[in-house]
Each structure stands twice: as structure tokens, then as C-alpha cells.
C-alpha positions as a Markdown table, in Angstrom:
| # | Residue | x | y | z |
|---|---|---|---|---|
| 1 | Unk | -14.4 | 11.8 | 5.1 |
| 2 | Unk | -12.7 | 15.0 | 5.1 |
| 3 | Unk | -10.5 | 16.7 | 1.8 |
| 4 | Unk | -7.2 | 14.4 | 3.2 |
| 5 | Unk | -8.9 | 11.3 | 2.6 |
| 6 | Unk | -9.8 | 12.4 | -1.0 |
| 7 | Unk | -7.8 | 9.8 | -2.5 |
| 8 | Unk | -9.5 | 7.3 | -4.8 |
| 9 | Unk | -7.6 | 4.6 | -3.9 |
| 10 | Unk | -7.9 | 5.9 | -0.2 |
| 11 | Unk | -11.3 | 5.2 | -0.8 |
| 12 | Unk | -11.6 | 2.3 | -2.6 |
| 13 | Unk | -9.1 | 0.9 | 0.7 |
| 14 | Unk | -12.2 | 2.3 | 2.9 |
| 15 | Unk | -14.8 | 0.6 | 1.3 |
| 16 | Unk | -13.0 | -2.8 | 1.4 |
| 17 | Unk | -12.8 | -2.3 | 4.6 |
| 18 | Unk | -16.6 | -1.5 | 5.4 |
| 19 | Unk | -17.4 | -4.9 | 3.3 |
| 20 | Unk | -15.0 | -6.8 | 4.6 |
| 21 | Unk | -16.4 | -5.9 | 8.4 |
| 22 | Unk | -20.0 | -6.4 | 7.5 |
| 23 | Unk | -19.1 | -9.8 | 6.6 |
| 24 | Unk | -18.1 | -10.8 | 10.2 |
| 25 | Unk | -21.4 | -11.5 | 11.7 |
| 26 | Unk | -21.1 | -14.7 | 9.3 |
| 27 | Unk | -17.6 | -16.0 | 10.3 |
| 28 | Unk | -17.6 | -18.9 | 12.1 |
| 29 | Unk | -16.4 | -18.7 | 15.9 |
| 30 | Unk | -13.5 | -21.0 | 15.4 |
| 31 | Unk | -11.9 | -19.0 | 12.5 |
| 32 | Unk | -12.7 | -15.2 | 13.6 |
| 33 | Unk | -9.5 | -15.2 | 15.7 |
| 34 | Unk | -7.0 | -16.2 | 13.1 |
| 35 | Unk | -7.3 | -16.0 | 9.4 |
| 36 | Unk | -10.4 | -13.6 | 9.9 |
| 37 | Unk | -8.5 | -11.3 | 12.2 |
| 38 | Unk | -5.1 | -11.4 | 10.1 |
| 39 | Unk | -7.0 | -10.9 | 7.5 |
| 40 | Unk | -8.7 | -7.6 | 9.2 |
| 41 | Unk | -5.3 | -6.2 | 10.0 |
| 42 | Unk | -3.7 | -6.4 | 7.2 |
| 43 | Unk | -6.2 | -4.1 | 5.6 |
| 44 | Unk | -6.1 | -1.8 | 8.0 |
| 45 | Unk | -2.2 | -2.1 | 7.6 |
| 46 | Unk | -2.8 | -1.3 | 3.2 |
| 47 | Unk | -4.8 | 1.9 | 4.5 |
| 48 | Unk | -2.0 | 3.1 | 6.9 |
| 49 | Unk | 0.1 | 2.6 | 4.0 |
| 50 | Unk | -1.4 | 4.2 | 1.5 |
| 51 | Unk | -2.5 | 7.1 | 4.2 |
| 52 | Unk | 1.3 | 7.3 | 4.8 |
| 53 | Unk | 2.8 | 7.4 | 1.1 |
| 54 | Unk | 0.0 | 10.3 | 0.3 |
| 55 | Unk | 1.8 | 12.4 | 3.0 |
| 56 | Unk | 5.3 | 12.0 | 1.6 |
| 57 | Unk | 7.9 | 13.0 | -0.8 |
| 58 | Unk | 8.1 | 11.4 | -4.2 |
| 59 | Unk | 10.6 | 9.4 | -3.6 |
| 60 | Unk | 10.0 | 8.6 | -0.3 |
| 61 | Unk | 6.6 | 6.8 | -1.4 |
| 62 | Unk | 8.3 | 3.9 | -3.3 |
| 63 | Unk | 9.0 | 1.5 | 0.0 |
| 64 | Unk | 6.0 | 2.3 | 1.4 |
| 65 | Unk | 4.0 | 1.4 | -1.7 |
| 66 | Unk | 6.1 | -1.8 | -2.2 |
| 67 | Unk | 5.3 | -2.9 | 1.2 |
| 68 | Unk | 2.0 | -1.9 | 0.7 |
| 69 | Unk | 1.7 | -4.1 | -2.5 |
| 70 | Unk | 3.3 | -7.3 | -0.7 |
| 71 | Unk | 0.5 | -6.8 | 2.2 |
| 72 | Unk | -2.2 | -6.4 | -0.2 |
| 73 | Unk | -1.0 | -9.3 | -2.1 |
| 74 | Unk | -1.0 | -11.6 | 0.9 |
| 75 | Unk | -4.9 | -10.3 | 1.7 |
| 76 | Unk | -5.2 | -11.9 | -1.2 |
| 77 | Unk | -3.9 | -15.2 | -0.5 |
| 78 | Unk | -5.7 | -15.3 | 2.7 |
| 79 | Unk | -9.2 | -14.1 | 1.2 |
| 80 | Unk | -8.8 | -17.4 | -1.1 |
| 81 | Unk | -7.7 | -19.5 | 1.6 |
| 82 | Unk | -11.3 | -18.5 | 3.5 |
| 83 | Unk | -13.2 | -19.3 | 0.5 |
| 84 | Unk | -11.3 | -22.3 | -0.1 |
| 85 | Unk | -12.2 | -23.6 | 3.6 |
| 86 | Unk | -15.4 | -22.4 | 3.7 |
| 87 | Unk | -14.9 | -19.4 | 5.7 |
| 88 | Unk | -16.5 | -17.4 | 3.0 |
| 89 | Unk | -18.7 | -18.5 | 0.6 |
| 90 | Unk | -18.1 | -17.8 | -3.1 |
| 91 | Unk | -20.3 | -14.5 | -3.2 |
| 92 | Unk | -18.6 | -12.8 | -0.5 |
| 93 | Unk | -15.3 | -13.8 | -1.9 |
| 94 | Unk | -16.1 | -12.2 | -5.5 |
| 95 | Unk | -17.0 | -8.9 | -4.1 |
| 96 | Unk | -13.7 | -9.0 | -1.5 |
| 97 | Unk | -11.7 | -10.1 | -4.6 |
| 98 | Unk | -13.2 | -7.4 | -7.0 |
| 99 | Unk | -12.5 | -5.3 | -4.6 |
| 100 | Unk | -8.6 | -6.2 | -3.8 |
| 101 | Unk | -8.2 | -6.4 | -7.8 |
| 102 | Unk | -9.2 | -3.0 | -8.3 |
| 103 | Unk | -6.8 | -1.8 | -5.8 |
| 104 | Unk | -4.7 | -3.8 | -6.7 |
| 105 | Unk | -4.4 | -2.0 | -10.0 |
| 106 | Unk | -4.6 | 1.6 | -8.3 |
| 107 | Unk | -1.4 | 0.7 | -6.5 |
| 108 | Unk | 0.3 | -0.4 | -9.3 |
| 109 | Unk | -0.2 | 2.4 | -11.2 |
| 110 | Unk | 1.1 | 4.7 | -8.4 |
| 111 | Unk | 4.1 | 2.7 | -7.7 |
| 112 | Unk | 5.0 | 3.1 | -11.5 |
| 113 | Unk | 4.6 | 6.9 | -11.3 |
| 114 | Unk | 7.1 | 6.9 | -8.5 |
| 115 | Unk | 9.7 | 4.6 | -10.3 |
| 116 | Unk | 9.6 | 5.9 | -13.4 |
| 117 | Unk | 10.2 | 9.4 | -12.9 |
């Protein structure tokens, strides 16, 4: 990845990805085409986001960040859903979850730093 990409929670986004698509081989047929492929664009949808807040102004990052949160927060919904139906087993679903948690944190941390100043 090149130096604009050198965000840790850029990265961290990245990686979840990579997981989460090595995973796919092992979904079944029946469930790749809905919560699988929500599931798929919505993180694709946190990295646009937190690709697009890195790019603006302060202030300008707060609504993308919030929206951002709210999409990350439903991944997380969903990734318990596919555990909970067997889409996943429990393994996978610890690392995704680690995984969302961390960021999770990140992007709170960077959402404060844009209220609270």
C-alpha cells in the first residue's frame, strides 16, 4: 500500500477485509448472496469511509465517521447473525469479531477527536 493508505485504522479496515474474503470458499451456496454479500459491502462501505474522512477537513470528518460507526456496528450484527445460523462457525467469528472490536475502538477514538475540539 502506498504512503495514503498509511492509516492504522485504514489498515486494520484492509485486513478485515482480506479475512473476511478468505472465509468465502466456506460459505454455504444458499447464504453467499445475502447476508454474506451484505455483509462484504458493508466493509467495503467502512473503508470508503474511513478513506473519505482521512481526506477531509476536521470538521467535515464527523458525519462521515458517524455513518461510518452505524455501518460498522450493523457488520456486527450481521457477523453474529452468521455465527448464530451456522454460516460461520465460532472460530471464524472470533477473529472477524476481534477484528470489528478493534476498529471499532479506532473509530471511536477518532470520532472523539473531531467532537471534542
Amino acid at each position: 500500500m502506498t504512503e495514503e493508505f498509511d492509516i492504522p485504522i485504514f489498515k486494520k479496515s484492509y485486513d478485515l477485509y482480506k479475512m473476511f474474503y478468505a472465509f468465502r470458499t466456506t460459505v454455504p451456496k444458499q447464504d453467499k448472496y445475502t447476508i454474506w454479500q451484505k455483509s462484504d459491502g458493508l466493509i467495503l462501505e467502512i473503508l470508503e469511509g474511513i478513506l473519505s474522512a482521512s481526506y477531509k477537513q476536521k470538521f467535515e470528518k464527523t458525519p462521515i465517521l458517524e455513518k461510518t460507526s452505524l455501518k460498522l456496528n450493523i457488520l456486527r450484527i450481521l457477523i453474529r447473525l452468521m455465527k448464530d445460523t451456522k454460516v460461520i462457525d465460532t472460530k471464524k467469528y472470533s477473529l472477524l469479531e476481534e477484528s470489528i472490536d478493534e476498529i471499532g475502538r479506532m473509530l471511536g477514538g477518532w470520532l472523539r477527536s473531531t467532537v471534542n475540539r
